[in-house]
N, C-alpha and C positions, 0 to 999 in steps of 0.2 A: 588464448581463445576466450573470450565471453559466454557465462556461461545465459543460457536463456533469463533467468532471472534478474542480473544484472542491467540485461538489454533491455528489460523491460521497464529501468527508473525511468525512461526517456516519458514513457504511459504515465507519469504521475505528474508529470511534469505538464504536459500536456489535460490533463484534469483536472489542474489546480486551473490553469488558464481558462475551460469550458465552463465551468462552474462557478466563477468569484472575478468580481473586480479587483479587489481588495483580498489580497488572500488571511485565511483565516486560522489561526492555527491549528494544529491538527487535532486538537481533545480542549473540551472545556469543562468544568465543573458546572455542574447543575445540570438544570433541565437540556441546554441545549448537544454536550456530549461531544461525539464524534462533527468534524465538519464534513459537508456536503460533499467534498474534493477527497474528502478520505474514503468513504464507501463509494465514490465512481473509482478509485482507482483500487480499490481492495477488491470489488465487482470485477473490474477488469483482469487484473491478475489471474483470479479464480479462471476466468472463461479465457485466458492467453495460457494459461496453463495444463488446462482442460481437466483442472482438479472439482472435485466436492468442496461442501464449504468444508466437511469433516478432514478432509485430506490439506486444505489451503492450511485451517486452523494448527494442522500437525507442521507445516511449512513455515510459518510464521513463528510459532511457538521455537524455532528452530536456530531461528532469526537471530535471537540474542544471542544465542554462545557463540555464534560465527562472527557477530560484529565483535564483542569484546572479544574476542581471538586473533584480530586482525589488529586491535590498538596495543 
């Protein structure tokens, strides 16, 4: 069974497309940061989740030991 967070790459996928022609990588050095496709989908997350950003941030943060656990 999937779990709801996984179901929800499909939402990122879908943001990169609403946001950019050209998709943009997800972090850049300097002034410009974060791109546009990453906080509509990190936003999104938050409110499909029906977390706080305090609670997403403990989610995320989480994030890493569960991917390198799976390689």
């Amino acid at each position: 069974m999937s779990s709801k967070l996984s179901r929800f790459t499909e939402v990122v996928s879908l943001a990169q497309k609403a946001v950019v022609v050209d998709l943009d990588p997800a972090f850049k050095e300097g002034e410009t940061g974060y791109a546009d496709w990453v906080i509509v989908a990190i936003h999104s997350l938050r409110e499909y989740l029906g977390h706080t950003y305090r609670q997403l941030l403990d989610v995320l943060h989480e994030m890493h030991g569960i991917v390198a656990n799976q390689t």
